[in-house]
Every structure is written in C-alpha cells, then in structure tokens.
C-alpha angles and dihedrals in degrees: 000000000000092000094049087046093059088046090057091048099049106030082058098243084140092047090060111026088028145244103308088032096245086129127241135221094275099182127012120166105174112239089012113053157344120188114167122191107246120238118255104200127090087253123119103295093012119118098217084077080070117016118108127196088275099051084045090056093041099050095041096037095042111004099243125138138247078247093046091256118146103248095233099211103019102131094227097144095067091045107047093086092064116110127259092252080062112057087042081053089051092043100053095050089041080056096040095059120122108255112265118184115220128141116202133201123267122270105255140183118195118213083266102050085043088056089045081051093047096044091051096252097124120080100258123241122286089230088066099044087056109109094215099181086060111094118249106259110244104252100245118240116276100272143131099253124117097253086062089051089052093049095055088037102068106101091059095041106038117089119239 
C-alpha cells in the first residue's frame, strides 16, 4: 500500500483527482468545455465501486474508460511505460481508499469546444499519442541509478 501510495504521489494522481483522490472539476471553460476529474475511490460517484483489474490497467496504461471512452486528460502516455509491480502497487492502494462520496459533473463538450476538437485545437487524447508496436521498457530494480530516477520522473520530464 505504501508503494502505491508513493505512485500516486509522484505520477500526480493526487494533483489531478486531489488529494483524497474524489476527483475535482479540473477544467471547466463556459460554453466550451467541462471536463472533471473522475473520483477514484468506491464512494457515491466514485469508479473504484465498479472498476475491476482490468478497468484499473486500462484507464492508467492507455487512458480508456470502463465505457470505452477515451479518458481526455488521463495522462496514459507517460505511464504506460510503469511495470507491471507497479501498476499492481498503484491498484491495491487505488482499491484500498477510504470511500469519499463525491459525485462529479459530467464530462461536456459545447458546440465550440466540439469545433476546437474537430479542427485539431485541442491537445489530442493520451490513448492516440501511445506507440503501441514499441515493447514495454523492463521497470529497473529499486536503486538509487540514474536509469531508476528516470523511470519515476516521467511524468515531470516527458512532453505531452
């Protein structure tokens, strides 16, 4: 739990679904868009009540839904690269949470933000900018090398 814990910490789950992980309107333009980050725990609203192993894996390794929905700001390119201790690290502790409930808005896209989508102004989706014929990386051992910091940095050094 400790180790998922850290991940959380570090891969900046908290930063964008809080700090108790319930989720928060992340990014809300009126007449544009509203896009909320969804809460992660098993309390009223929240998608750990309903996301299996495989939903978990889905979601954090290519940004896809329990729905099939593409997750627009789920950061999946940058961890699709994490082992697969991990991710099982980062998945026991996401089941583990207290139950917070929190329902969120929907996610909603106005006729503007759906014409900034169409013309290619928006950033595109995580779950297109994953080079999937490319071989996971091995996680490097626990250490402290270079090779294991940029592993746990890449969140912070990767380009969107």
């Amino acid at each position: 739990m400790q180790r998922g814990e850290h991940l959380a910490t570090i891969l900046l789950c908290k930063y964008c679904h809080g700090d108790n992980l319930s989720g928060k309107l992340e990014f809300e333009v009126p007449g544009m868009l509203r896009i909320p980050t969804p809460n992660l725990t098993s309390g009223a609203g929240g998608v750990g009540s309903f996301y299996t192993d495989k939903d978990w894996v889905r979601a954090i390794r290519h940004s896809v839904g329990h729905d099939g929905r593409a997750l627009f700001i789920m950061m999946s390119n940058q961890y699709h690269h994490l082992g697969d201790e991990d991710v099982s690290a980062l998945i026991a502790y996401l089941k583990s949470l207290p139950p917070a409930d929190h329902k969120l808005p929907e996610r909603r896209f106005e006729p503007i933000g759906k014409l900034m989508m169409g013309a290619g102004l928006l950033p595109p989706f995580a779950a297109d900018q994953i080079d999937y014929a490319s071989p996971a990386p091995a996680q490097p051992e626990p250490d402290v090398t270079v090779a294991y910091g940029e592993y746990l940095s890449r969140t912070c050094t990767e380009k969107t």
